[in-house]
Backbone as CSV, one residue per row, in Angstrom:
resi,resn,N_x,N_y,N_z,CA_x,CA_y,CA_z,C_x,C_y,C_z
1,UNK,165.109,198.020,207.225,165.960,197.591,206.148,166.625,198.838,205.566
2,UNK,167.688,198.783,204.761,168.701,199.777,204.426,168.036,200.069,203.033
3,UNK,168.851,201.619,202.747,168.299,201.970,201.274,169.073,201.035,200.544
4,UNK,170.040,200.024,200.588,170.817,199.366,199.700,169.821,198.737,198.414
5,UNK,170.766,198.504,197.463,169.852,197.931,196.131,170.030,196.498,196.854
6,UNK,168.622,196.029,196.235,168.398,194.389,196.107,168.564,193.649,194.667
7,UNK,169.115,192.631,194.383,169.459,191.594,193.690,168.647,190.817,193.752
8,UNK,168.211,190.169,192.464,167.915,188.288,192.838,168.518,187.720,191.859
9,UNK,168.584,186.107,192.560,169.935,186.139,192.071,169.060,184.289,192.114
10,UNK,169.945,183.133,191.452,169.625,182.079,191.163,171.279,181.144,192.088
11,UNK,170.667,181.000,193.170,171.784,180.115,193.978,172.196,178.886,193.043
12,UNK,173.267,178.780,193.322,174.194,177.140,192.734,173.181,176.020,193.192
13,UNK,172.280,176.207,193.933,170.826,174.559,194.099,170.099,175.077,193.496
14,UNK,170.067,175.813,192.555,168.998,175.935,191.780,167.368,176.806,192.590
15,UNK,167.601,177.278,194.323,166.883,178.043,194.539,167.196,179.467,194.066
16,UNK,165.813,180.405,194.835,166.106,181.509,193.802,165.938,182.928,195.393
17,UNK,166.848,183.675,195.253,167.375,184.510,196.648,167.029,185.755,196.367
18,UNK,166.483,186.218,196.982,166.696,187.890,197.376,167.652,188.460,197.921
19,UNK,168.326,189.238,197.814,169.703,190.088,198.897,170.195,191.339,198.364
20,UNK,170.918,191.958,199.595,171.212,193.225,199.249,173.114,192.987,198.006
21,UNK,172.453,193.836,197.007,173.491,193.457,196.273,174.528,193.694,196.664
22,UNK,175.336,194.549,197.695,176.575,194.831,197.785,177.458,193.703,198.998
23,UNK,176.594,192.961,199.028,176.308,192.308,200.625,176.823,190.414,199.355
24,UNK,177.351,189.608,200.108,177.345,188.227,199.868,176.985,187.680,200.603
25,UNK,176.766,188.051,201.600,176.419,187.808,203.021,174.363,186.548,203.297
26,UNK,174.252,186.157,203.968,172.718,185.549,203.961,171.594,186.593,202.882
27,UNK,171.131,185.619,202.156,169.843,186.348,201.438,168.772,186.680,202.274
28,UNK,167.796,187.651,201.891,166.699,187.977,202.970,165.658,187.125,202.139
29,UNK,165.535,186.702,201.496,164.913,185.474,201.081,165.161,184.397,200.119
30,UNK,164.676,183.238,200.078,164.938,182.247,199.774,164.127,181.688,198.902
31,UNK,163.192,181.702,197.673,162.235,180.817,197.074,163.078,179.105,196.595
32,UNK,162.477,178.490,197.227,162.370,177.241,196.354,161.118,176.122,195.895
33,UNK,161.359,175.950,194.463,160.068,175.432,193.895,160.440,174.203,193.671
34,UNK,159.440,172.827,194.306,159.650,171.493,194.081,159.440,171.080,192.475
35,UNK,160.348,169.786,192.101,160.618,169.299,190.924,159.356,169.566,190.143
36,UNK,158.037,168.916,190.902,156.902,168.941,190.301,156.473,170.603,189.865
37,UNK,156.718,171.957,190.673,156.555,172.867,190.308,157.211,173.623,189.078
38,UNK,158.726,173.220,189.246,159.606,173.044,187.813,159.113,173.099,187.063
39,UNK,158.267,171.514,186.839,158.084,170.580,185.357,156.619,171.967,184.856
40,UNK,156.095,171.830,186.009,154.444,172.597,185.651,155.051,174.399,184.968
41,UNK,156.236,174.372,185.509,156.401,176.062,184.901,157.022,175.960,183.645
42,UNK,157.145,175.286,183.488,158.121,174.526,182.353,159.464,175.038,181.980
43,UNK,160.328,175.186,183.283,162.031,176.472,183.167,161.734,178.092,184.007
44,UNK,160.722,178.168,184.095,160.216,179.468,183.997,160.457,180.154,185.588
45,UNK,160.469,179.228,186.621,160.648,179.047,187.805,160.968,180.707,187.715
46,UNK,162.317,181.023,187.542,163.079,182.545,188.019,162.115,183.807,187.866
47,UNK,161.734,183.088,186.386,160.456,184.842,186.022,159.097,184.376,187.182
48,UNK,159.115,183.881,187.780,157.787,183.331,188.440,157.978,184.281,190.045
49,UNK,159.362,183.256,190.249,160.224,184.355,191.449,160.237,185.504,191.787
50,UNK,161.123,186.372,190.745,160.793,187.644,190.135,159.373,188.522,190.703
51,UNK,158.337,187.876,189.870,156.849,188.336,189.709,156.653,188.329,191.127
52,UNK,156.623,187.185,192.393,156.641,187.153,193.561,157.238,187.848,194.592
53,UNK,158.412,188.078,194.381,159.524,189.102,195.060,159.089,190.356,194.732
54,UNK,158.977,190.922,193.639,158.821,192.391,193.277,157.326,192.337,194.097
55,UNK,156.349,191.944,194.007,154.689,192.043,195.006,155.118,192.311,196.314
56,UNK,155.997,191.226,196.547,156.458,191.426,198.376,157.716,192.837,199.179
57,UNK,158.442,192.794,197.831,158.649,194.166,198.260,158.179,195.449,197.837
58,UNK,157.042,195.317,196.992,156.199,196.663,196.996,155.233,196.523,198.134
59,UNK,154.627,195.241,198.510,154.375,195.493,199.973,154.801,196.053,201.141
60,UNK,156.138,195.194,201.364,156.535,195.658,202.255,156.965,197.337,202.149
61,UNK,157.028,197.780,201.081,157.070,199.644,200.958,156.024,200.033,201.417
62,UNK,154.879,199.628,201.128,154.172,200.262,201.447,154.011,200.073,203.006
63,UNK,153.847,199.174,203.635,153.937,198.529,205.000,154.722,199.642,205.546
64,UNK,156.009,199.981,205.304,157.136,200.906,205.726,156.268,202.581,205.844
65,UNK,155.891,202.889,204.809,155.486,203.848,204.752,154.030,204.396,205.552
66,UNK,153.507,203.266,206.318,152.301,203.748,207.149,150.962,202.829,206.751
67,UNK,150.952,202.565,205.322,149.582,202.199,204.978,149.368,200.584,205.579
68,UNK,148.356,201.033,206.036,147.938,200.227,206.897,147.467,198.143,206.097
69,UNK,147.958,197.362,206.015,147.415,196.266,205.471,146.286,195.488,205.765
70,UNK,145.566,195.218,205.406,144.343,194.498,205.141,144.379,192.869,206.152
71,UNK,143.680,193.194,207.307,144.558,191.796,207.539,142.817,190.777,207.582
72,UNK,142.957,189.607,207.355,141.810,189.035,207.452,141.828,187.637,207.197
73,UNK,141.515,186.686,206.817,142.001,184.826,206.697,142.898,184.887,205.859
74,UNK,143.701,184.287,206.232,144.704,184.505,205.380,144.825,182.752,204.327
75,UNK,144.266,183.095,203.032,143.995,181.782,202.058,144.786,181.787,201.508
76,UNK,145.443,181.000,201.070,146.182,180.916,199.728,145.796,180.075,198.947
77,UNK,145.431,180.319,197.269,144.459,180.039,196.647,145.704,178.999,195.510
């Protein structure tokens, strides 16, 4: 991936995108949260996004940089 800055950004359907800001071009990711997840965040959906995106690309930095990841069952809780 390029040193370019990343954006997130809130698509016209109401999903929520990752991409390189200089770029309009396909997002490198895509979150979308069902109605029922909506109602349970109560609006909050984007800061939720956010919190999720920023984890995955400090992962993936680190990933880039050598350190090795933890791999083992992979749960989601």
């Amino acid at each position: 991936m390029s040193t370019s800055f990343l954006e997130i950004v809130e698509l016209p359907d109401g999903r929520i995108a990752l991409r390189r800001s200089e770029e309009e071009n396909e997002p490198l990711v895509i979150i979308e949260f069902s109605g029922d997840a909506k109602g349970f965040l109560h609006g909050q959906q984007v800061e939720v996004a956010k919190a999720m995106l920023n984890v995955g690309v400090q992962m993936a930095a680190r990933m880039a940089e050598g350190e090795k990841i933890e791999e083992g069952p992979r749960v989601l809780h």
